[in-house]
FINUNU-375686 format. One record per residue (C-alpha): x, y, z. Coordinates in steps of 0.05 Angstrom, whole numbers, padded with zeros to 5 digits, always signed. Layout:
REM residues N
XYZ...
This chain:
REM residues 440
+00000+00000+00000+00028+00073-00017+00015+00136+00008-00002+00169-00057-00022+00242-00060-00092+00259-00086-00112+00320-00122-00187+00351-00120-00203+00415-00158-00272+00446-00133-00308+00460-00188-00326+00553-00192-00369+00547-00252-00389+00495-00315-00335+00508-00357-00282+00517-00294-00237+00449-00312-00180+00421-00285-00109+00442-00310-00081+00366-00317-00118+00294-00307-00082+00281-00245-00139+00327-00216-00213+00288-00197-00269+00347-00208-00314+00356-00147-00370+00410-00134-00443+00431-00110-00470+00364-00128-00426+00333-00076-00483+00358-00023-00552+00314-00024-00583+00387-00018-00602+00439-00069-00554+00495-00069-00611+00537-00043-00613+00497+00024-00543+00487+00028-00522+00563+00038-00582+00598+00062-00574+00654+00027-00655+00682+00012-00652+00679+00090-00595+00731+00103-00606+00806+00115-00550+00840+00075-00491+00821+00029-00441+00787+00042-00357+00808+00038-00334+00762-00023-00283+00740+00031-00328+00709+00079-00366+00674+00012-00295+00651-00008-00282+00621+00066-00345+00577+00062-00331+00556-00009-00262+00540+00018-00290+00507+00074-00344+00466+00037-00287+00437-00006-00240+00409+00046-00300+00387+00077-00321+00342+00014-00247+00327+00005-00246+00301+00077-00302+00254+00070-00282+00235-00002-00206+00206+00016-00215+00140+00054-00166+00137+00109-00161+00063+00103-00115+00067+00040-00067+00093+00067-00010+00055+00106-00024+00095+00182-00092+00082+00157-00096+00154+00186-00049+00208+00144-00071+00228+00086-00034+00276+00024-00087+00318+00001-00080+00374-00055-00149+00414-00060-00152+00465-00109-00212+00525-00100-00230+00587-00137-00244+00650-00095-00264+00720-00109-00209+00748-00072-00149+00720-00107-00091+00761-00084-00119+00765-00006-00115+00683-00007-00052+00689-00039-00015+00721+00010+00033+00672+00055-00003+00691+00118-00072+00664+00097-00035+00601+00062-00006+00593+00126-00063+00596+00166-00108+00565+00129-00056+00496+00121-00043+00502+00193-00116+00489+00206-00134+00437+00169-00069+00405+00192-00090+00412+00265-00158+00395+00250-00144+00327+00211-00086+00308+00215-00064+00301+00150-00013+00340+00096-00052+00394+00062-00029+00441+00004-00098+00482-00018-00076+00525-00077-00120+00583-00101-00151+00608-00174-00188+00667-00186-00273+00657-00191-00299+00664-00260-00362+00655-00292-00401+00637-00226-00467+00660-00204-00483+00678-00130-00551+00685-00122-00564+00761-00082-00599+00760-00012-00665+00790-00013-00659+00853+00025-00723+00880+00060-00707+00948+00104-00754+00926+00150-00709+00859+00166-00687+00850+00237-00611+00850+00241-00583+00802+00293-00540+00829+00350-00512+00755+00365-00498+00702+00324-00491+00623+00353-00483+00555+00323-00541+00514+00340-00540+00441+00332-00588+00408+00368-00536+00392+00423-00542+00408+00497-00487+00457+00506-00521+00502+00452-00582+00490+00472-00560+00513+00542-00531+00577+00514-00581+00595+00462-00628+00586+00523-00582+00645+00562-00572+00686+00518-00656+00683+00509-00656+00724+00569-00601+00773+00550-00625+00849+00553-00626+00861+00483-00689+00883+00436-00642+00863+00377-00652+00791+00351-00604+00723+00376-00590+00684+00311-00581+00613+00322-00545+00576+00259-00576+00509+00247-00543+00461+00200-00598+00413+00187-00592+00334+00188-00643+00303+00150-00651+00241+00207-00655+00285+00264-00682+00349+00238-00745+00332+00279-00701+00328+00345-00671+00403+00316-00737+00427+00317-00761+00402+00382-00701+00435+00409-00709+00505+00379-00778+00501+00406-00757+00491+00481-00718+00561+00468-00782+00585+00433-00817+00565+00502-00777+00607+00546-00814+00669+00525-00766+00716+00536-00762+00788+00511-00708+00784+00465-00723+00757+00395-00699+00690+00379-00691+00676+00299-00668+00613+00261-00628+00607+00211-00632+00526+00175-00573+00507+00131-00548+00444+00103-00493+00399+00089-00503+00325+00078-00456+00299+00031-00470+00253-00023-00437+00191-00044-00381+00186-00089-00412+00137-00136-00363+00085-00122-00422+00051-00073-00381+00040-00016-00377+00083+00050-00345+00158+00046-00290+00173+00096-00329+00164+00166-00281+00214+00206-00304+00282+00193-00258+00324+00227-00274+00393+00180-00348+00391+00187-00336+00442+00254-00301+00489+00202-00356+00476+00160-00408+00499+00201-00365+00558+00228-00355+00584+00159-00431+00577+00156-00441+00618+00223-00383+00669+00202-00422+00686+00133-00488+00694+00170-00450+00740+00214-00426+00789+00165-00497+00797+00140-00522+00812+00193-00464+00864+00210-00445+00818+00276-00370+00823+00293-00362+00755+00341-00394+00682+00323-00409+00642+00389-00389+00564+00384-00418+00546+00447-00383+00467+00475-00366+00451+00546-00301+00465+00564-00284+00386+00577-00300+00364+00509-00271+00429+00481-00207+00406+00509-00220+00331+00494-00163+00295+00533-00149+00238+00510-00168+00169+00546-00114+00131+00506-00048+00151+00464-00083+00124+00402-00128+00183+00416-00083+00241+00414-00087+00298+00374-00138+00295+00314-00142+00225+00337-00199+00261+00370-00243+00314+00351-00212+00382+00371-00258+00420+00322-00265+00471+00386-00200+00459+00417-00169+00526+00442-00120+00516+00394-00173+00510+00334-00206+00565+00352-00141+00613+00356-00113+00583+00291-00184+00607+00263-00183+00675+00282-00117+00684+00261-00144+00661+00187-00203+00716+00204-00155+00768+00215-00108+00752+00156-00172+00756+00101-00220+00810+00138-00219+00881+00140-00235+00934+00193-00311+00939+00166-00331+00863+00169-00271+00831+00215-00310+00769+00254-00285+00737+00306-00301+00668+00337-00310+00648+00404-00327+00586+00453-00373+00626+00519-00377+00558+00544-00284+00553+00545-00292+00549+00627-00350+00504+00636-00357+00427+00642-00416+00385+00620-00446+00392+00687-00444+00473+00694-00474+00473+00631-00531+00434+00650-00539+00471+00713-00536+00537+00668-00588+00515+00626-00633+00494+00687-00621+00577+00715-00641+00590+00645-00710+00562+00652-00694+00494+00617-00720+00430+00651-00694+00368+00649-00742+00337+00601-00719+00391+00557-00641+00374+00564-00659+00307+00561-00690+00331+00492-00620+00339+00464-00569+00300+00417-00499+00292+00442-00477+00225+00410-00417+00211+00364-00454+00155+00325-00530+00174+00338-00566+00108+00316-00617+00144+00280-00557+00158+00225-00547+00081+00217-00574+00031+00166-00640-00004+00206-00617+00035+00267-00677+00051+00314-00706+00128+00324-00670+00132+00386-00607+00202+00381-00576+00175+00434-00526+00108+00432-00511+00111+00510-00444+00085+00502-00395+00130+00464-00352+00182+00496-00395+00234+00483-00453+00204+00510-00412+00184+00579-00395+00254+00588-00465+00268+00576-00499+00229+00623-00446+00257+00678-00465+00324+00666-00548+00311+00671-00527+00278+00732-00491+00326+00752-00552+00388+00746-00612+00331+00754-00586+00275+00804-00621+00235+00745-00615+00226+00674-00683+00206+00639-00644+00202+00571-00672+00145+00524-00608+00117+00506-00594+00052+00461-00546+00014+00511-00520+00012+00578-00448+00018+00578-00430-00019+00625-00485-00074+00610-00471-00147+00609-00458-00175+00538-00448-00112+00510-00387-00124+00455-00319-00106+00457-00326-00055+00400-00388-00017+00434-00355-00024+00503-00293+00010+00483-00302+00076+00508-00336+00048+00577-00268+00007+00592-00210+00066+00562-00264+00122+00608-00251+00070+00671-00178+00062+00657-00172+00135+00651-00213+00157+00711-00170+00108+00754-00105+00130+00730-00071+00200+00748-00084+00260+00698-00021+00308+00700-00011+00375+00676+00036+00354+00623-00013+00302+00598-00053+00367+00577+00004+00405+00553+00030+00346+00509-00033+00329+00470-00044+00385+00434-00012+00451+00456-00053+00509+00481-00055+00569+00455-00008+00635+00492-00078+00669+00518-00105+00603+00551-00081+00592+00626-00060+00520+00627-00073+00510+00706-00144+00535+00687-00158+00484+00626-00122+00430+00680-00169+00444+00736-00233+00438+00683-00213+00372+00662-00197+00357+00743-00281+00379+00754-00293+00339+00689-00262+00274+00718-00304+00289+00779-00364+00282+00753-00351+00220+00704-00331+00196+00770-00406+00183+00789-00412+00141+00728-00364+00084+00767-00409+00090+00830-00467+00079+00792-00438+00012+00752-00407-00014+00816-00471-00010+00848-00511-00043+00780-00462-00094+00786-00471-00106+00857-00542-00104+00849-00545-00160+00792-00486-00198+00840-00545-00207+00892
């Protein structure tokens, strides 16, 4: 097996061709969607900077790349070379070694994997115009919504925040849980509160490669994805800062194992992602629509975002409501209508933090994880959680994984992950006592 480099050229327009055969063609049709639903663009207020439109086109093609490069043919099974090619309005600003730099550094962090993205300038492409009413509400705050509990938690605060001017919550929609979505924009709807709450839906389901077997199932650019997606919404609505609202603990994502350092794991949020990011958003922007992105929810664990969320005016049926797995069984072939799979990591931490804001955790999950019979491959993140919660966690484990930024105080990230651990802890009490309980 080699490592052999692959070459993908994002298609600007229908006569927009690749400069050798080397390069495979991809493009809009690589979404299920209609291009309509895929950028949302008859929903935004104003016009949009060609830079920000570039950055989501940008975005949308290592995403597609991503999922179109099977990690499995390549010797690591992990590292891929990937050589994307994009066209973008701005040709000279994306040109410049600093964005280059940036931008390669991000993807690198993100994915692991050696990327060289090179740039062409946009020609013959159509972008359809927003519809622009004057009487429009303009958002004051922008937020990624996805159906999760830490942004339902925060949409839920911010509800309440003193402001006539809208809160715009940016959905990406998934077409097996978009019911779920809903329910969970409605428990903000619920709330009542005085500020204006408006949603904006987007997609991005990709389709198959028509080869007929599986894309790539990492996905470790889809968070870019959907930030691009927030960032855009943000500029049209003249918003300088994008909210990316995830718990602190998963944020940070330590690893359990060494086979899950680095992009191993999903640092899509990761201090480090997020400065790497704004450093790309200060190369391209200017001083009139500069954006900025930011995690509120940097300091918090699972369980003080529950708890937040319950001062919010949430109850637990609604946080309950939520979607937090990795692999939601809804997504798989003859999987049953249940979000929740009970047993991955992000479904551990999960039920610690309900537990830790409810004393109870009414979630209808798929499995126990610590059930008897329960295979080796579903129990895997049940037995490397125990391992890890029984071992010592060391400030230099943090620092060694995957280095913090200069303006994040280690001893602070160190001390999250210490109230993290705390509250998985309860997830041992409650299997010793199941499995005391089954010994009598």
């Amino acid at each position: 097996m080699t490592d052999s480099e692959n070459f993908l050229w994002w298609r600007g327009s229908s006569r927009d061709r690749p400069r050798d055969t080397r390069w495979t063609e991809i493009g809009e049709e690589a979404f299920q969607e209609k291009e309509r639903r895929i950028t949302g663009r008859h929903h935004l207020p104003g016009p949009v900077p060609d830079w920000a439109e570039d950055l989501f086109r940008v975005a949308r093609a290592a995403f597609i790349a991503d999922k179109s490069i099977r990690r499995t043919a390549v010797r690591d099974r992990w590292t891929r070379r990937i050589n994307l090619a994009v066209p973008v309005t701005e040709h000279e600003r994306w040109q410049t070694a600093a964005v280059r730099n940036h931008l390669t550094s991000l993807l690198q962090n993100l994915t692991g994997d050696l990327w060289n993205v090179d740039f062409r300038p946009l020609t013959g492409h159509q972008v359809e115009e927003a519809m622009i009413f004057p009487d429009d509400p303009r958002a004051s705050e922008v937020a990624l919504f996805s159906g999760g509990l830490d942004s339902l938690s925060w949409a839920a605060t911010r509800s309440r925040a003193d402001d006539p001017r809208p809160l715009l919550l940016v959905m990406f929609r998934e077409i097996g849980l978009l019911r779920l979505q809903q329910r969970v924009y409605k428990a903000v709807q619920r709330l009542d509160g005085s500020r204006p709450v408006m949603l904006l839906p987007m997609s991005q389901t990709p389709a198959g490669d028509g080869s007929g077997q599986r894309l790539e199932t990492s996905s470790r650019t889809r968070g870019l994805l959907y930030a691009a997606g927030a960032i855009r919404a943000a500029t049209a609505h003249g918003v300088a800062t994008v909210h990316i609202p995830e718990n602190g603990q998963l944020a940070l994502n330590p690893p359990l194992t060494p086979a899950r350092s680095a992009a191993c794991s999903t640092r899509s949020v990761h201090p480090r992602t997020l400065g790497r990011l704004n450093a790309l958003l200060t190369a391209l922007g200017d001083v009139e629509s500069a954006v900025g992105v930011v995690n509120p929810l940097a300091q918090l664990t699972k369980g003080e975002v529950c708890k937040a969320g319950r001062s919010a005016g949430l109850t637990p049926s609604d946080l309950q409501s939520t979607l937090s797995c990795g692999k939601p069984p809804t997504r798989r072939s003859g999987g049953p209508p249940i979000a929740n799979c009970g047993v991955c990591f992000p479904c551990l931490v999960r039920r610690s933090g309900l537990l830790h804001a409810n004393g109870t955790d009414g979630t209808q999950y798929e499995a126990l994880p610590w059930a008897d019979g329960l295979s080796l491959d579903r129990s895997t993140d049940w037995r490397a959680l125990h391992r890890w919660l029984l071992g010592n966690y060391t400030l230099t484990d943090l620092l060694t994984d995957t280095p913090l930024p200069p303006d994040t105080a280690p001893t602070a990230a160190f001390n999250l992950i210490g109230r993290g651990r705390k509250e998985l802890a309860r997830l041992l009490q409650i299997a010793d006592a199941a499995e005391a309980a089954d010994a009598a």
